[in-house]
SEMIMAR-730701 format. One record per residue (C-alpha): residue number from 1; x, y, z. Coordinates in nm, 3 decimals. Layout:
// residues N
<atom><tise>NUM</tise><X>X</X><Y>Y</Y><Z>Z</Z></atom>
...
//
This chain:
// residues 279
<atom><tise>1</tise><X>9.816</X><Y>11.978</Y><Z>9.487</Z></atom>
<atom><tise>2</tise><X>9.807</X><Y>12.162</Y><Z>9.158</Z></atom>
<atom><tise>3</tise><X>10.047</X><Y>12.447</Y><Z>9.082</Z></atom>
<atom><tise>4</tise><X>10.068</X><Y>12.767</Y><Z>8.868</Z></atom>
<atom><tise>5</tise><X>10.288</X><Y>12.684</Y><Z>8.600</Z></atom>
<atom><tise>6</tise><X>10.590</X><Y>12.897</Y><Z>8.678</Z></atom>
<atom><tise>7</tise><X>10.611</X><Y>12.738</Y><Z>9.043</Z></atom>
<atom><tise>8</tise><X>10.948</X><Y>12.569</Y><Z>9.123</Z></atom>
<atom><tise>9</tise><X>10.771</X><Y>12.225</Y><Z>9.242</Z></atom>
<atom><tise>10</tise><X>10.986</X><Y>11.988</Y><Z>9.502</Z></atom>
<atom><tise>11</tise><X>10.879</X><Y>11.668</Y><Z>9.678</Z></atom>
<atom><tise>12</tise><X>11.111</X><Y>11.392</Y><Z>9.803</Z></atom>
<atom><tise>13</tise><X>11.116</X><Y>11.102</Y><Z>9.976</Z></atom>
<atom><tise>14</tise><X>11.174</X><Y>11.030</Y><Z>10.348</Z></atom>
<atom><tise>15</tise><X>11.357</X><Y>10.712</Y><Z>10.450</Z></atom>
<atom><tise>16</tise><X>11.629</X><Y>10.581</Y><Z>10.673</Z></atom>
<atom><tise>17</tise><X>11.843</X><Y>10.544</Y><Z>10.440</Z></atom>
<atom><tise>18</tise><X>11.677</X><Y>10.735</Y><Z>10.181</Z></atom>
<atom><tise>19</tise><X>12.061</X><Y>10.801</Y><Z>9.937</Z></atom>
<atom><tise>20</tise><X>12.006</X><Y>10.427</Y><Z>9.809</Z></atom>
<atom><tise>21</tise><X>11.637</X><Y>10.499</Y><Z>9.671</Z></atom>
<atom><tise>22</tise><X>11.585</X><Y>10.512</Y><Z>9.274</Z></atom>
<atom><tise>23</tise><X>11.231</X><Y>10.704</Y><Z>9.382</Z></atom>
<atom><tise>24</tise><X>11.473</X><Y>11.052</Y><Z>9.265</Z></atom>
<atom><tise>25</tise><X>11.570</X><Y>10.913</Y><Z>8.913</Z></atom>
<atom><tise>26</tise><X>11.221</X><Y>10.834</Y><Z>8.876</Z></atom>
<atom><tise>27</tise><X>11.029</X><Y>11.165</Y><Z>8.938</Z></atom>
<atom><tise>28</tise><X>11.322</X><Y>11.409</Y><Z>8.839</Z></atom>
<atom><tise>29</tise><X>11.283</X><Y>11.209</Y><Z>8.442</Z></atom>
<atom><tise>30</tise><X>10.909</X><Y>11.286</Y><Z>8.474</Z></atom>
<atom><tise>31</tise><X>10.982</X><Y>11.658</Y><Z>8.536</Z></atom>
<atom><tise>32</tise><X>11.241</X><Y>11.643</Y><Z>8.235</Z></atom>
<atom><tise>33</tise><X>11.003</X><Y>11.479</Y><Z>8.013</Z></atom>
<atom><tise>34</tise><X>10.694</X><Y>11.725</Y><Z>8.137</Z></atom>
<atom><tise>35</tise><X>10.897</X><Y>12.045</Y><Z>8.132</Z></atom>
<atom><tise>36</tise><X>10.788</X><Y>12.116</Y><Z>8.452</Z></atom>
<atom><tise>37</tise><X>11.068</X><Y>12.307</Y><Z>8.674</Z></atom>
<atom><tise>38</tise><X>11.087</X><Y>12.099</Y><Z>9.007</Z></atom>
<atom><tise>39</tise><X>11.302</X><Y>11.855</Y><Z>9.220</Z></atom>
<atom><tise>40</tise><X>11.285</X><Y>11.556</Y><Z>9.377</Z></atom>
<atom><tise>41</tise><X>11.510</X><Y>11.456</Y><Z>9.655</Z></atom>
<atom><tise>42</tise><X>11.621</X><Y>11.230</Y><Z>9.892</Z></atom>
<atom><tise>43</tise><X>11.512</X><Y>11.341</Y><Z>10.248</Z></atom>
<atom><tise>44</tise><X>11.740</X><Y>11.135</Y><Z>10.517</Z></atom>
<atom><tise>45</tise><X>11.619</X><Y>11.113</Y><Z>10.831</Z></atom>
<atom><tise>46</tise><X>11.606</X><Y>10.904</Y><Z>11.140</Z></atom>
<atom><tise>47</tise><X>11.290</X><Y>10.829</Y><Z>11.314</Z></atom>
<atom><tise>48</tise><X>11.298</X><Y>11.108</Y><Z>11.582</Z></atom>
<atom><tise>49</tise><X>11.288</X><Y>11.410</Y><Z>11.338</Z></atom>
<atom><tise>50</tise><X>11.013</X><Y>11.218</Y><Z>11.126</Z></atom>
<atom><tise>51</tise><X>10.729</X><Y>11.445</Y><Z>11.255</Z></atom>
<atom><tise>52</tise><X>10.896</X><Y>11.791</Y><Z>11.224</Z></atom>
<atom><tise>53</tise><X>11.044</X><Y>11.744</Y><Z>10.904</Z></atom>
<atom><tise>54</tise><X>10.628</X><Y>11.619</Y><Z>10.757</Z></atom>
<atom><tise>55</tise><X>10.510</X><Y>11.940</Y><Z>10.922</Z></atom>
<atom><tise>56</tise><X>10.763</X><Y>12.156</Y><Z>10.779</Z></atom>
<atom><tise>57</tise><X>10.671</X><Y>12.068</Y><Z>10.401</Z></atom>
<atom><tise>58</tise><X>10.426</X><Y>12.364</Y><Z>10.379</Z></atom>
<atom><tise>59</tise><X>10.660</X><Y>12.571</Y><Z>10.499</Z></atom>
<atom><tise>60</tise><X>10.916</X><Y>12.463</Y><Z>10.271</Z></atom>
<atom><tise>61</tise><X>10.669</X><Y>12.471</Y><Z>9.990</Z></atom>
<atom><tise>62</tise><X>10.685</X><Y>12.122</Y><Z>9.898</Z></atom>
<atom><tise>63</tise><X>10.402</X><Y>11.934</Y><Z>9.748</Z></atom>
<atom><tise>64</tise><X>10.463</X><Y>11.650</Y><Z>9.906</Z></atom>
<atom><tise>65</tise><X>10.704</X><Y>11.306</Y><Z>9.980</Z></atom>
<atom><tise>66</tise><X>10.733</X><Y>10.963</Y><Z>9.945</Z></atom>
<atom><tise>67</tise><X>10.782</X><Y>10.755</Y><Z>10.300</Z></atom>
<atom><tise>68</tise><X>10.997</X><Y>10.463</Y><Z>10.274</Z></atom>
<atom><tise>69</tise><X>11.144</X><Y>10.223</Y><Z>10.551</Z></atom>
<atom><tise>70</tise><X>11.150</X><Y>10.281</Y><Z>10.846</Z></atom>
<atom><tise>71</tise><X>10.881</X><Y>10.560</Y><Z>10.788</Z></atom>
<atom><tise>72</tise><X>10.576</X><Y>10.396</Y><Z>10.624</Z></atom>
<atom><tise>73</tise><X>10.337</X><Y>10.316</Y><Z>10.990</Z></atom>
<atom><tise>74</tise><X>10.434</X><Y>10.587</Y><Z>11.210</Z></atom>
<atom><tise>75</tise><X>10.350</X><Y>10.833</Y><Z>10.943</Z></atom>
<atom><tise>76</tise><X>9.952</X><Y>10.799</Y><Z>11.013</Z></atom>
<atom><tise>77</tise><X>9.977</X><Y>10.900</Y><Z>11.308</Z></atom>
<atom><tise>78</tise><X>10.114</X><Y>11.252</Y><Z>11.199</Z></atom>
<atom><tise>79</tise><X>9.925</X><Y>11.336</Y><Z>10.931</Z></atom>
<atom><tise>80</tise><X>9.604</X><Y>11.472</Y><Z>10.947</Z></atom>
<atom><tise>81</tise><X>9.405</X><Y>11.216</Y><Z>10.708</Z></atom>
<atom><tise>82</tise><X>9.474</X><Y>10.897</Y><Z>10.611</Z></atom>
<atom><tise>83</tise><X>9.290</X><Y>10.729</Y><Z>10.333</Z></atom>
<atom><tise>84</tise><X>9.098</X><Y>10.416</Y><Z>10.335</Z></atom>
<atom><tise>85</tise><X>9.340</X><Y>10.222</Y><Z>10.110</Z></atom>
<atom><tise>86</tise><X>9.629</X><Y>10.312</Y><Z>10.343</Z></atom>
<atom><tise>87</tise><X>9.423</X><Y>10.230</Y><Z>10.635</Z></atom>
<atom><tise>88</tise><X>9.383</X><Y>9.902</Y><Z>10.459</Z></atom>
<atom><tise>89</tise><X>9.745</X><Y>9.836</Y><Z>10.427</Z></atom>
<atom><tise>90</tise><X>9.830</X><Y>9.962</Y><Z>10.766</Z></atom>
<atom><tise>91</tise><X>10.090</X><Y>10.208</Y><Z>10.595</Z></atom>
<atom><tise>92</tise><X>10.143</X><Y>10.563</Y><Z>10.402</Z></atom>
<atom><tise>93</tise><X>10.368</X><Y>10.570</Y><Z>10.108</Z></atom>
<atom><tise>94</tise><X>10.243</X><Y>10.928</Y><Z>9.950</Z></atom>
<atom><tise>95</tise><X>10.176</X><Y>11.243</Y><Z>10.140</Z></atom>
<atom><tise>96</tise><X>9.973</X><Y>11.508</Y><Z>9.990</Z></atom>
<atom><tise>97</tise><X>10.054</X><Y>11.877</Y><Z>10.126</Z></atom>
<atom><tise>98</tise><X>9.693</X><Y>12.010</Y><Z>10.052</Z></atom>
<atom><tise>99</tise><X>9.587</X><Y>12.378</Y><Z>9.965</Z></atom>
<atom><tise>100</tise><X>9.545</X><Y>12.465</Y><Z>10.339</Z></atom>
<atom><tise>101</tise><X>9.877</X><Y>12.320</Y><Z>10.438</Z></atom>
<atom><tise>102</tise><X>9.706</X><Y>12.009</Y><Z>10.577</Z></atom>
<atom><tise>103</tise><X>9.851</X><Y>11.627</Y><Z>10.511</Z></atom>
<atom><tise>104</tise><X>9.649</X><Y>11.341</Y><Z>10.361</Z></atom>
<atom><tise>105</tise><X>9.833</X><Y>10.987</Y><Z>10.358</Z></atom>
<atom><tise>106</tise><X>9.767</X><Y>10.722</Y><Z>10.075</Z></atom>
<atom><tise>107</tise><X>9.936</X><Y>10.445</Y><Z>9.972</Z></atom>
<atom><tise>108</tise><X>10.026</X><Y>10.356</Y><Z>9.591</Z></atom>
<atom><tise>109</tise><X>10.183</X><Y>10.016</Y><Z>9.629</Z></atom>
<atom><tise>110</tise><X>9.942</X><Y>9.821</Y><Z>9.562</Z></atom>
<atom><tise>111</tise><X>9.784</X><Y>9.982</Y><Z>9.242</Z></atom>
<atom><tise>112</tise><X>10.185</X><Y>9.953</Y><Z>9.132</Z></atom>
<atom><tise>113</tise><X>10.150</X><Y>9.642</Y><Z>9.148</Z></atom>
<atom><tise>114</tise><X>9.813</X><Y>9.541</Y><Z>8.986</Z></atom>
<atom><tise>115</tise><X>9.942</X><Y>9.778</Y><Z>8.736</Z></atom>
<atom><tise>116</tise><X>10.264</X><Y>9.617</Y><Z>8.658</Z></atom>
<atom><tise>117</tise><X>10.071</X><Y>9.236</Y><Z>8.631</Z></atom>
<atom><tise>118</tise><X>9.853</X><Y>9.419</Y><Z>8.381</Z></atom>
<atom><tise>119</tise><X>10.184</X><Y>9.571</Y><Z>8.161</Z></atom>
<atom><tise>120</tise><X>10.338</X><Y>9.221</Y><Z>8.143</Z></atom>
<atom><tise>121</tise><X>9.983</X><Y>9.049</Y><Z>8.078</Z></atom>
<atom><tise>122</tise><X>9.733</X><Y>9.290</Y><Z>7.941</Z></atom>
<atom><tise>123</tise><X>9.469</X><Y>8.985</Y><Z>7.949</Z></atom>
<atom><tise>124</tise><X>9.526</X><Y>8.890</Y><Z>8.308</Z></atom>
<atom><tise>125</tise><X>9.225</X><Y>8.970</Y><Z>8.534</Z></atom>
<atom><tise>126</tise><X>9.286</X><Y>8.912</Y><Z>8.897</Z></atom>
<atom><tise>127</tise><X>8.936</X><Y>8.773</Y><Z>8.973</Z></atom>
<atom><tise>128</tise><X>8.965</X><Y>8.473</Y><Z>8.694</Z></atom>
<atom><tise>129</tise><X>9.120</X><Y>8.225</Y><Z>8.969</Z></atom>
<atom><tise>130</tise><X>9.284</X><Y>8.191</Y><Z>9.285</Z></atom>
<atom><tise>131</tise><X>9.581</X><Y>8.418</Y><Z>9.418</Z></atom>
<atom><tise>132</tise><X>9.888</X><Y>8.259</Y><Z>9.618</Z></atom>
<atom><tise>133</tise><X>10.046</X><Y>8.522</Y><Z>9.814</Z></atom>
<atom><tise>134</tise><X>10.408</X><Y>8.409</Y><Z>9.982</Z></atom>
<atom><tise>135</tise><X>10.454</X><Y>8.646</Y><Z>10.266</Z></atom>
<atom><tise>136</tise><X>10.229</X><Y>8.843</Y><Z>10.556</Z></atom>
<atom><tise>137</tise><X>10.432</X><Y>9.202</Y><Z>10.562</Z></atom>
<atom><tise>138</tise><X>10.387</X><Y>9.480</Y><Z>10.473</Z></atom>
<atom><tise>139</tise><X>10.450</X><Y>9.414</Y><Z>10.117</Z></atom>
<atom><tise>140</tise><X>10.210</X><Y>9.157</Y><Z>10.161</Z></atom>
<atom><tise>141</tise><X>9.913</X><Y>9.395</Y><Z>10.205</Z></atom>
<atom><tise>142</tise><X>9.926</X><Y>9.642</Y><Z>9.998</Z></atom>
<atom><tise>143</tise><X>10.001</X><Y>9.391</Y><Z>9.680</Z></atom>
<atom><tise>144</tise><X>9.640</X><Y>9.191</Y><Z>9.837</Z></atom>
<atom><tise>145</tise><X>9.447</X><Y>9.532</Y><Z>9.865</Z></atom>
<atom><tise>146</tise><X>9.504</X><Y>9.651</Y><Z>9.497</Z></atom>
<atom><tise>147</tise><X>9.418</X><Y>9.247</Y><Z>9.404</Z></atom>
<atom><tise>148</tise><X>9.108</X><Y>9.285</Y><Z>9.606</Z></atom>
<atom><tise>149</tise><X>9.059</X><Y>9.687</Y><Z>9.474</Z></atom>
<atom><tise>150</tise><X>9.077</X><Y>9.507</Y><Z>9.143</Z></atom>
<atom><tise>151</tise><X>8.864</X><Y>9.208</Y><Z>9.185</Z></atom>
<atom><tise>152</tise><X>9.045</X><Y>8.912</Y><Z>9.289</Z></atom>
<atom><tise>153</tise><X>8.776</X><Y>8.677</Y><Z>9.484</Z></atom>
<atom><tise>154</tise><X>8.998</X><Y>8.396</Y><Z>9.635</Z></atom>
<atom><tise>155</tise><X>9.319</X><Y>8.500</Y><Z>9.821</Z></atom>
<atom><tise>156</tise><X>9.573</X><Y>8.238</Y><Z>9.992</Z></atom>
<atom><tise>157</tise><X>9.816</X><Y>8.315</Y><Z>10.211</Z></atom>
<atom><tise>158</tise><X>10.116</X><Y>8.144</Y><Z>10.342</Z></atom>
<atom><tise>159</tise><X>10.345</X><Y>8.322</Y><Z>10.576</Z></atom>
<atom><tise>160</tise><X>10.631</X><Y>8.164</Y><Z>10.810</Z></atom>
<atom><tise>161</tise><X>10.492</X><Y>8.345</Y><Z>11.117</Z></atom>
<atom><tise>162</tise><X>10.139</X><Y>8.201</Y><Z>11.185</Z></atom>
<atom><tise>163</tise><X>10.052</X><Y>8.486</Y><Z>11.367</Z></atom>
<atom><tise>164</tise><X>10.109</X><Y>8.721</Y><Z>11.140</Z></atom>
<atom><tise>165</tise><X>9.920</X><Y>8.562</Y><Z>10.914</Z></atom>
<atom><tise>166</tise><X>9.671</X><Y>8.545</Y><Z>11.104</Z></atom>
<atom><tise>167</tise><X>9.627</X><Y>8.901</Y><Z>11.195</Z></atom>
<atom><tise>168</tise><X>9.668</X><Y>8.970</Y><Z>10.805</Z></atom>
<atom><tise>169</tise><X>9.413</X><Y>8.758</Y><Z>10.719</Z></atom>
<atom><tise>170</tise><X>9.150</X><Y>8.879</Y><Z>11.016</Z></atom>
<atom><tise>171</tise><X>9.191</X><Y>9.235</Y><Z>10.835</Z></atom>
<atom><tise>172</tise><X>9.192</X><Y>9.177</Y><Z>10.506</Z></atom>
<atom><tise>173</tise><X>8.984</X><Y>8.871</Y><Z>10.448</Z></atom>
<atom><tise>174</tise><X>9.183</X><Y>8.658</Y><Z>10.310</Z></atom>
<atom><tise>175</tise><X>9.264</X><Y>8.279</Y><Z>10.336</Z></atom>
<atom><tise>176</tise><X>9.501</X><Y>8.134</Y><Z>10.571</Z></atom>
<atom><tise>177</tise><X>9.689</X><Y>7.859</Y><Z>10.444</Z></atom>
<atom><tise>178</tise><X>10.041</X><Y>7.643</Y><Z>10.603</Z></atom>
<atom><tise>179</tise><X>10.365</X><Y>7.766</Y><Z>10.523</Z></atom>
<atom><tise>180</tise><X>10.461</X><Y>7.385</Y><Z>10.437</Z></atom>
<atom><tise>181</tise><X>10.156</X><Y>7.335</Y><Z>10.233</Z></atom>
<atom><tise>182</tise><X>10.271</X><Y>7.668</Y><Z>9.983</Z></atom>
<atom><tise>183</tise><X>10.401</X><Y>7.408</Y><Z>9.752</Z></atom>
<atom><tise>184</tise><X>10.069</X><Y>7.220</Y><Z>9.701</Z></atom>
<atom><tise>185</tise><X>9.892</X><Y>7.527</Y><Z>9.628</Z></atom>
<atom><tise>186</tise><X>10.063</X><Y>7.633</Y><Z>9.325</Z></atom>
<atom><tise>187</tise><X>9.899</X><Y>7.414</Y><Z>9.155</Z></atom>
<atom><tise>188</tise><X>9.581</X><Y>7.550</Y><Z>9.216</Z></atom>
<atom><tise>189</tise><X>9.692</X><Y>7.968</Y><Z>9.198</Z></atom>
<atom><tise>190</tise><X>9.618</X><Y>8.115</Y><Z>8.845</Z></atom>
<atom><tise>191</tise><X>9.890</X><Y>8.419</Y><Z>9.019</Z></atom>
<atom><tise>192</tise><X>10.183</X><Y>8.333</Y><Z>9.276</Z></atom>
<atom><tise>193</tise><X>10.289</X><Y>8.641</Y><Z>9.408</Z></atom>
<atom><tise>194</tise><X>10.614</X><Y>8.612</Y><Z>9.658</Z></atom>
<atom><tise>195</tise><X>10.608</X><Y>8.910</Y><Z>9.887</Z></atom>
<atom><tise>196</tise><X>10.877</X><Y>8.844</Y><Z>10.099</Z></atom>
<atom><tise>197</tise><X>11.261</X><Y>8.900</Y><Z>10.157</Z></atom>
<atom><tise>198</tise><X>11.391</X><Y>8.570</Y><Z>10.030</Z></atom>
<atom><tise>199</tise><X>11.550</X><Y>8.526</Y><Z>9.722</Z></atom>
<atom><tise>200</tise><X>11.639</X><Y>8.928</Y><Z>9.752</Z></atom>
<atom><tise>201</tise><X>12.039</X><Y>8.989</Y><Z>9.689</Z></atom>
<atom><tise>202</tise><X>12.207</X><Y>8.919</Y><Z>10.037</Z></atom>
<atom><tise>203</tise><X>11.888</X><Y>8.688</Y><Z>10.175</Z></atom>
<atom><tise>204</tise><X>11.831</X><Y>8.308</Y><Z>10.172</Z></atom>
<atom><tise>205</tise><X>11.655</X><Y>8.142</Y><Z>9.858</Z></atom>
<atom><tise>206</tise><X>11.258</X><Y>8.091</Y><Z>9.875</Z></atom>
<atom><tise>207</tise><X>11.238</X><Y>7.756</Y><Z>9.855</Z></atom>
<atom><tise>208</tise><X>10.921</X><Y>7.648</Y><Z>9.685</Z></atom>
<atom><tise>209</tise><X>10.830</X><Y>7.325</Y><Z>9.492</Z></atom>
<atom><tise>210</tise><X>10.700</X><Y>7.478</Y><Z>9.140</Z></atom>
<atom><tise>211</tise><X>10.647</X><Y>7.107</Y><Z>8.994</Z></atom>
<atom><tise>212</tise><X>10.289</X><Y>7.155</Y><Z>9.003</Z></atom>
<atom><tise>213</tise><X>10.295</X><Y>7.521</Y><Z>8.850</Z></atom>
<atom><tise>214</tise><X>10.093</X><Y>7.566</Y><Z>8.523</Z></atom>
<atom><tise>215</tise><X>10.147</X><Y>7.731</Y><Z>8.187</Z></atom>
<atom><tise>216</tise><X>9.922</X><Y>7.954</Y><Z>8.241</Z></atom>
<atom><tise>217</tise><X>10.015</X><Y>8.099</Y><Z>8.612</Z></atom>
<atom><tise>218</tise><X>10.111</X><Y>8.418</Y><Z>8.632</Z></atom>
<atom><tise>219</tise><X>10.453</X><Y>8.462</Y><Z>8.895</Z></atom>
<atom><tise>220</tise><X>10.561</X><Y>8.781</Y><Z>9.038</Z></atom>
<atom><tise>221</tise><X>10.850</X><Y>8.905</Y><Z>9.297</Z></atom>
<atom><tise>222</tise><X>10.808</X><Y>9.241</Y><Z>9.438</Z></atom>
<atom><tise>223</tise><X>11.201</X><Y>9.196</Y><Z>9.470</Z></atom>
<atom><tise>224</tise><X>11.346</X><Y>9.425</Y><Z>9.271</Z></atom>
<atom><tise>225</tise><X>11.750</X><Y>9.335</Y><Z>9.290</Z></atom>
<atom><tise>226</tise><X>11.844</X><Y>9.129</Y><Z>9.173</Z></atom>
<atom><tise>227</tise><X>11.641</X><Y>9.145</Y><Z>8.889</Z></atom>
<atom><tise>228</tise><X>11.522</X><Y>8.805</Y><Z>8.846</Z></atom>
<atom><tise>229</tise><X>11.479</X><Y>8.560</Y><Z>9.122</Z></atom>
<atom><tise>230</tise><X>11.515</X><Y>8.179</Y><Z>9.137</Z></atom>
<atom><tise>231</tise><X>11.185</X><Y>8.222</Y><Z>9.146</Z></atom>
<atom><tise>232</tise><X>11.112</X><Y>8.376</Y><Z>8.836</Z></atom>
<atom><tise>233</tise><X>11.383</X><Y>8.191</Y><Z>8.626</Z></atom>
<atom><tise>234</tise><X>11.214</X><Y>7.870</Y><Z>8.755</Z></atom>
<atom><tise>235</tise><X>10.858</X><Y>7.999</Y><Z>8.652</Z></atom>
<atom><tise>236</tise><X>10.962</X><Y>8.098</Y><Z>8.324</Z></atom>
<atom><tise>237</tise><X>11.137</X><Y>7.732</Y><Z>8.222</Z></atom>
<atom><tise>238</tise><X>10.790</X><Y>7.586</Y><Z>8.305</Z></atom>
<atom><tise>239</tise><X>10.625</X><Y>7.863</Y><Z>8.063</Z></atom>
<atom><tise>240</tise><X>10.492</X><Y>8.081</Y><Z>8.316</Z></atom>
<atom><tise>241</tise><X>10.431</X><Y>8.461</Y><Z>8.249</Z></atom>
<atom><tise>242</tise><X>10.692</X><Y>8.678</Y><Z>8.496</Z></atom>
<atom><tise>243</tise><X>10.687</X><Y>8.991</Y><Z>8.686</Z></atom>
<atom><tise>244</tise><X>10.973</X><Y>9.149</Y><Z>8.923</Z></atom>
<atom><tise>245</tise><X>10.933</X><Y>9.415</Y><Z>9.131</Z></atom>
<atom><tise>246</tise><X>11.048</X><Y>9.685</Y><Z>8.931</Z></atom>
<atom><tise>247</tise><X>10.739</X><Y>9.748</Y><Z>8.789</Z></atom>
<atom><tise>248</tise><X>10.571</X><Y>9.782</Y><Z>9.099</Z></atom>
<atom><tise>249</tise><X>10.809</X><Y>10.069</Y><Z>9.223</Z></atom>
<atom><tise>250</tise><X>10.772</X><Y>10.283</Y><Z>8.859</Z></atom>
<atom><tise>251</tise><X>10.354</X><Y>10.240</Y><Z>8.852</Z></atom>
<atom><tise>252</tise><X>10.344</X><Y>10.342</Y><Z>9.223</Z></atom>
<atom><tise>253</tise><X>10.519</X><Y>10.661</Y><Z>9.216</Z></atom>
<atom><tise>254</tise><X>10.286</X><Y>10.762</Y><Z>8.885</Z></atom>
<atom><tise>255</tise><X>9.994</X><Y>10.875</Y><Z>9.111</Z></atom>
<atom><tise>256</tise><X>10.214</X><Y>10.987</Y><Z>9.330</Z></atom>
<atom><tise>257</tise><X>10.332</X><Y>11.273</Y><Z>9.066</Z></atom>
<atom><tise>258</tise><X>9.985</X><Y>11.298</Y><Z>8.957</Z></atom>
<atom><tise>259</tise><X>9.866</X><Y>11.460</Y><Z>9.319</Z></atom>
<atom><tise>260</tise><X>10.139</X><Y>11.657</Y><Z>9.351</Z></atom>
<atom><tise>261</tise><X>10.200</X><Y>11.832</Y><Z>8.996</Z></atom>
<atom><tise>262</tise><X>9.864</X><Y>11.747</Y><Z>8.833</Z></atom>
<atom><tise>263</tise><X>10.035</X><Y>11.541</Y><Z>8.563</Z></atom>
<atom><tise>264</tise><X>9.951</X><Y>11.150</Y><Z>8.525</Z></atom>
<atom><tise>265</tise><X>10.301</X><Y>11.037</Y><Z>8.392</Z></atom>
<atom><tise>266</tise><X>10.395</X><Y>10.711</Y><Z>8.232</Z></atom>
<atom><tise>267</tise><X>10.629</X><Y>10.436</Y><Z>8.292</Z></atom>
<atom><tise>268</tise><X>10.825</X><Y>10.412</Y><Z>7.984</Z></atom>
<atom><tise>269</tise><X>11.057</X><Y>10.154</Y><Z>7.832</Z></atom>
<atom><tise>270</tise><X>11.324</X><Y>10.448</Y><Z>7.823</Z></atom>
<atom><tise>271</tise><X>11.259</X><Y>10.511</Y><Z>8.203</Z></atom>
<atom><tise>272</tise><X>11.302</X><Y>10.150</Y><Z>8.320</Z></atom>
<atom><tise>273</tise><X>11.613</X><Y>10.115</Y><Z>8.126</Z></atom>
<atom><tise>274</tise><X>11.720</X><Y>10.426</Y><Z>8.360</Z></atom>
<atom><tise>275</tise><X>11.654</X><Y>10.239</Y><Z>8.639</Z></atom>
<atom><tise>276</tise><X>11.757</X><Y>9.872</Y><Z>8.550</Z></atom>
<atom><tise>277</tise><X>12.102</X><Y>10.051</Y><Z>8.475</Z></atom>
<atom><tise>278</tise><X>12.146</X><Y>10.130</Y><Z>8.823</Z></atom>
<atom><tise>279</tise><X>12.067</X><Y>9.787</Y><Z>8.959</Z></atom>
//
């Protein structure tokens, strides 16, 4: 939603807890950097007032929010449009206040992602082999619908809950593959992608044989702190190309600002020092 230039923009984002999020650091840079006269704040809020406080952002004369946990799946059933990538991923992380005061729900997570695979490997295309995805969450789909949005053929999945899995892979398409048999298939994956909470600061390790990991294989964490995982140290002894999460959560807010102000921003080395400070 586009705005004249001497408007006062605000969005936010809406989370319980929402203080914690570095979503604020982010977008308040990209106003400094713009010159564009605006906030960005974080909008606390339990699940109960979720609905009121979305219909009040017209009001309020915001442009619109970020939704972050527990926020992201109850939001589509507020607003009044949800678009087909979010109804892909079965979540909202971006609502748009239109012109008419109307909400439309999208979901940037996963084009942070292919985008941050692309900034650490410029050469990596994610249809040139097989993808090994560690996890069946939310995470999960929105990292295998921006693979799929940007041509990945073969997807595996391995998830500790078969039945999650299975559900993920009846609406998405993808392959369903053992949670003990996520070790052999390493060897095969030209991108292992672990989507889950282990290995995060406070959780258990992922354990995962990477003996038969190549070179070439591409590894990512969509963990974020800390800011390298066993995982990742282990991939990167063997020779492997890394990417963490942080990447994901800059490239994902980008379009994000670009709906609400009208200004495509970038993720710049000087903004993810900002952040990596913090972490």
């Amino acid at each position: 939603m586009s705005q004249p230039l001497d408007a006062f923009r605000l969005a936010g984002v809406m989370g319980y807890p929402a203080l914690h999020s570095r979503s604020p650091r982010i977008h308040n840079y990209w106003f400094e950097r713009h010159r564009l006269a605006g906030a960005y704040l974080p909008l606390e809020l339990p699940p109960d007032r979720l609905e009121a406080a979305l219909r009040a952002l017209p009001a309020l004369g915001f442009s619109g929010c970020n939704l972050t946990i527990p926020h992201k799946v109850a939001a589509m059933a507020i607003v009044d449009e949800v678009e087909d990538t979010a109804r892909r991923v079965g979540a909202i992380n971006c609502v748009v206040v239109r012109p008419d005061g109307s909400l439309v729900g999208r979901n940037y997570d996963g084009f942070g992602f292919v985008q941050s695979l692309f900034e650490a490997a410029p050469n990596f295309r994610p249809g040139d082999g097989p993808v090994l995805v560690l996890g069946a969450g939310g995470g999960a789909r929105a990292v295998i619908a921006g693979l799929q949005d940007a041509g990945a053929k073969r997807i595996m999945v391995a998830n500790r809950t078969p039945a999650r899995e299975a559900a993920l892979a009846q609406d998405l398409g993808v392959e369903q593959l053992a949670w003990e048999d996520r070790s052999a298939a390493v060897g095969e994956a030209a991108l292992v992608v672990n989507t889950t909470s282990l290995g995060m600061e406070g959780q258990p390790e992922l354990e995962i044989d990477l003996g038969r990991l190549s070179p070439g294989t591409l590894v990512a964490d969509i963990v974020y702190i800390p800011r390298e995982t066993n995982l990742l140290v282990t991939a990167r002894e063997k020779g492997c190309r890394t990417v963490n999460g942080l990447g994901m959560l800059l490239h994902q807010a980008r379009p994000a600002f670009r709906d609400w102000f009208g200004v495509m921003p970038d993720a710049t080395r000087e903004l993810r020092a900002i952040i990596e400070a913090t972490m």
